[in-house]
N, C-alpha and C positions, 0 to 999 in steps of 0.2 A: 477450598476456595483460594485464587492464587489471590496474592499481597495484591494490593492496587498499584500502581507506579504513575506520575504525576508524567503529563507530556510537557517537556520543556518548561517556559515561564509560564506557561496556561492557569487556570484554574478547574480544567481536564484531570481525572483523575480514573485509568482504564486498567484491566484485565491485559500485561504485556503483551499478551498476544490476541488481536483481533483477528474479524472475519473481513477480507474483500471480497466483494461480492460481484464483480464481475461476470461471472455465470449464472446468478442471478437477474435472471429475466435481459442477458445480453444477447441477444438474440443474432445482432450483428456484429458479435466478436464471435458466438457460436453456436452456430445454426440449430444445434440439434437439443438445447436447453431446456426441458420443461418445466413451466413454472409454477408448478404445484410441488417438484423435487429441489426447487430454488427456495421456495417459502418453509420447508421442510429444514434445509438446511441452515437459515437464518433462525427457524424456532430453536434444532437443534442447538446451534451455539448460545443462545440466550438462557437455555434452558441447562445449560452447564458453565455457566460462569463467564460467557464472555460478555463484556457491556458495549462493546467497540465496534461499530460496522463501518466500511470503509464504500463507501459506491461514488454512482459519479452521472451526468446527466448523458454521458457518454455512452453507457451500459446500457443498451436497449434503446436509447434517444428516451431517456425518462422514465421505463419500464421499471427497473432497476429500483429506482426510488418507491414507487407505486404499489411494489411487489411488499419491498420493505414497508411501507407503511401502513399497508394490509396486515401486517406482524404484528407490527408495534400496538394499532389499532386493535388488534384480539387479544392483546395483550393485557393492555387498558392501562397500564403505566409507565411512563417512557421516562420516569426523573432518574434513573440511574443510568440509564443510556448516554453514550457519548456515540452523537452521530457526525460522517464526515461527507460530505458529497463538495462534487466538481461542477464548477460552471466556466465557462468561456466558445464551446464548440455553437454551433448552428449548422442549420440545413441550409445550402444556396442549391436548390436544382440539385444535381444528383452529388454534388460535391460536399462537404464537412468542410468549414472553416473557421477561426476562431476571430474573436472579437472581445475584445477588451475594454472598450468603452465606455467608460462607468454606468451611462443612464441603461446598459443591455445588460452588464455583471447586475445592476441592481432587479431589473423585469424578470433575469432567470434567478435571481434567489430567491423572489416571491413564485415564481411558478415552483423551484424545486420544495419550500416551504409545504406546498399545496400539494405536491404529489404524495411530501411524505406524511403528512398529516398531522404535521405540527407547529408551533407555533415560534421555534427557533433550530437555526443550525448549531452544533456544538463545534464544529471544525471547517470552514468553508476553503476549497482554494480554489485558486484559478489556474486550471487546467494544463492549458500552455498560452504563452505569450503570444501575441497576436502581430509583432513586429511593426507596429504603425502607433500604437496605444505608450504614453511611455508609463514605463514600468511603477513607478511612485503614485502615478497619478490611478492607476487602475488598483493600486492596492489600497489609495484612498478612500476611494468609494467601496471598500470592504471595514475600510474603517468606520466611515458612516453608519453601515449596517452594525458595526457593533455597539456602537454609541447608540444606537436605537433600541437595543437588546434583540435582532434579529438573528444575528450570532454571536459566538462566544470570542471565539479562535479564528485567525487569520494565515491561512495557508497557499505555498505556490508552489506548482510542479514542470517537472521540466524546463525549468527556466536555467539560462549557462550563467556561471558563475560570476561575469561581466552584470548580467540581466537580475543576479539575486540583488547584488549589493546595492544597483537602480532602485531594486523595488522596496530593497530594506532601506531607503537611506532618512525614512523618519520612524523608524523602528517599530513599527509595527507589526512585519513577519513574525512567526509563532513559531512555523513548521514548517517542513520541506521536505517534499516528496520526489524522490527519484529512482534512477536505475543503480541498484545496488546490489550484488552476490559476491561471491567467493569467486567466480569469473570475472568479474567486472570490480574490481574495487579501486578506480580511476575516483571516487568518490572523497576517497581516503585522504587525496590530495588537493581536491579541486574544492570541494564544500565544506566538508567537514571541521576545516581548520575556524572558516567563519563561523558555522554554525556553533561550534564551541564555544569561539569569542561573543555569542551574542544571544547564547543560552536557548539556543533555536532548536527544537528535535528535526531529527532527519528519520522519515520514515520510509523503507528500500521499497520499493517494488521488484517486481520478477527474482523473489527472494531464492526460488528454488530452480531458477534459469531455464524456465517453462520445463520444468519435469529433468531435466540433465542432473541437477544435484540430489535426485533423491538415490540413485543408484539403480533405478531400473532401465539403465542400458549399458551393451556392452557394445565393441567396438563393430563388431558383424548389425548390429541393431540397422534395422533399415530405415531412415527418416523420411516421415513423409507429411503434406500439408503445411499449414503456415511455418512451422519448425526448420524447413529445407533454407525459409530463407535469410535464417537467424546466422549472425556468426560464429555462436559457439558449437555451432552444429555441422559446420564447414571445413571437409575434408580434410586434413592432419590435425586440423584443430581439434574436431572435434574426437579423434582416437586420443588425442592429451590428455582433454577436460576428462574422458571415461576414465581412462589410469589414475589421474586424481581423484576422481570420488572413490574409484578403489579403495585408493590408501585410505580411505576414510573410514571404511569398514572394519577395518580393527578396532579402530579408536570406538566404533559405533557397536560393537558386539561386547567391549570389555566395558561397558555402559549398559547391556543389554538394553539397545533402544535400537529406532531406524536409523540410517543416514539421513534423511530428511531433518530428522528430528534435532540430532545432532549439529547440522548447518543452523537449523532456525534459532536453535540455542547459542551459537556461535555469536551472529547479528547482537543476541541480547550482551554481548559482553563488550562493544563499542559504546563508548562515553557516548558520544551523540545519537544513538540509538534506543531511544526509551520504548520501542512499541514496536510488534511486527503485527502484517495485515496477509497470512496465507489466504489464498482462496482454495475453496471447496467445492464440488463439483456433486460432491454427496455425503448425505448425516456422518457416515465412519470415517472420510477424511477430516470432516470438523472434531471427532474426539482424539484422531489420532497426531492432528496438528497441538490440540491440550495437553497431549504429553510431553510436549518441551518443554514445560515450566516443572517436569521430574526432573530435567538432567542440571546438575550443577559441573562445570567445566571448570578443574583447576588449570592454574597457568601454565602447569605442563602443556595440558590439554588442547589450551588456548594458541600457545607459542608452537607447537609440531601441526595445527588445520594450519596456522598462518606459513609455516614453514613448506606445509605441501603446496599452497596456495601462492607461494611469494611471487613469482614469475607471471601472474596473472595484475599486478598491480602494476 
């Protein structure tokens, strides 16, 4: 059973590596999901030591939640669970937009309360900023909800770093979710510096740059689907990004582990990174995401991923 590690100032105390469960019952990030192999894979993580699920109202428009709390519920004990879900999106007509307005951030924490079957959030954020709402005032009324005990933890994602320090400016942010990998580590510079000064976890998403750092492509690899319209998957770019996870495979066979594994392990050795959230699509990815908490990374190890990686910062 891996050590617990505490998320930032919280009183959150999680398994470093959770589950996001966005293919879980996401129906409209991916079509082809089913949600008996989603609930499958949520038991499976619970039932190997992870406490941590990461969702969001986003995932399915509520599905996602409802799935999980079908879990939780057959479960019949949620206190060691740290749960994290997202509120700010809405349906207008066939468009998604978000909205921030304290008395709507508060009606979908009660409806996501209700989906998941319980009686508090452990990690709440708001989504993305809704650009009209200002930033303090919508994370106030996340404050309310904890002064209530409706949640624990106050969290924002995708918000720019102009927009964190609005929202952090009475100190109440916890946590901060964004876009973070080995391609992309603009993070490094832009957040991270606050979030250290303010004891704030930053948890990465698109940790494995949708499928490019695990090392199952090479440069003939044909992309196709949502992928085509990603930048690291954009023509010379993306023959780079392959060469570099290349190099990776040394490092990841004198470890005997994956490259995936290796990368996720990486994340765990940045100061403001207490926690990662792979998602799984099926049970053997979720135990083979638990194998990173095998690999320990000396500073060699640490200082030659950053060195292949330096030109991506």
């Amino acid at each position: 059973m891996a050590k617990k590690v505490q998320i930032g100032k919280t009183d959150l105390y999680v398994n470093p590596v959770g589950l996001g469960t966005n293919t879980v019952g996401g129906h409209n990030i991916f079509p082809e999901v089913d949600e008996e192999t989603g609930k499958e894979v949520v038991r499976t993580a619970l039932e190997n030591g992870v406490n941590y699920l990461d969702t969001a109202f986003m995932y399915g428009m509520g599905r996602s939640e409802e799935l999980i709390g079908e879990v939780i519920k057959e479960r019949g004990n949620r206190s060691d669970l740290v749960i994290a879900t997202k509120v700010s999106p809405k349906v207008q007509g066939n468009e998604v937009v978000h909205d921030n307005s304290p008395a709507f951030l508060k009606r979908e924490a009660e409806k996501s309360l209700k989906r998941l079957g319980t009686d508090h959030i452990d990690l709440l954020y708001i989504h993305y900023p809704d650009q009209k709402t200002p930033e303090a005032e919508a994370v106030g009324a996340l404050q309310e909800l904890k002064d209530e005990g409706k949640i624990r933890a106050i969290g924002i994602s995708n918000f720019s770093p102009d927009q964190l320090r609005e929202a952090d400016k009475d100190g109440y942010v916890d946590v901060y979710q964004g876009e973070y990998n080995l391609l992309n580590r603009d993070a490094e510079e832009t957040i991270f510096p606050y979030a250290s000064e303010n004891d704030m976890s930053y948890v990465p998403f698109f940790p494995l740059a949708s499928g490019l750092l695990t090392g199952k492509y090479d440069k003939d690899t044909k992309v196709s689907g949502f992928r085509e319209s990603l930048p690291y998957f954009q023509g010379a770019a993306f023959e780079q990004n392959v060469e570099k996870v290349e190099n990776l495979r040394t490092i990841a066979e004198a470890k005997d582990t994956e490259i995936a594994n290796l990368v996720l392990a990486w994340y765990l050795t940045r100061d403001t990174v207490d926690t990662i959230i792979p998602g799984a699509k099926r049970k053997d990815q979720v135990l083979s995401n638990l194998k990173t908490l095998d690999i320990n990374l000396s500073r060699e190890a640490i200082r030659e991923i950053e060195r292949i990686f330096q030109s991506s910062k």
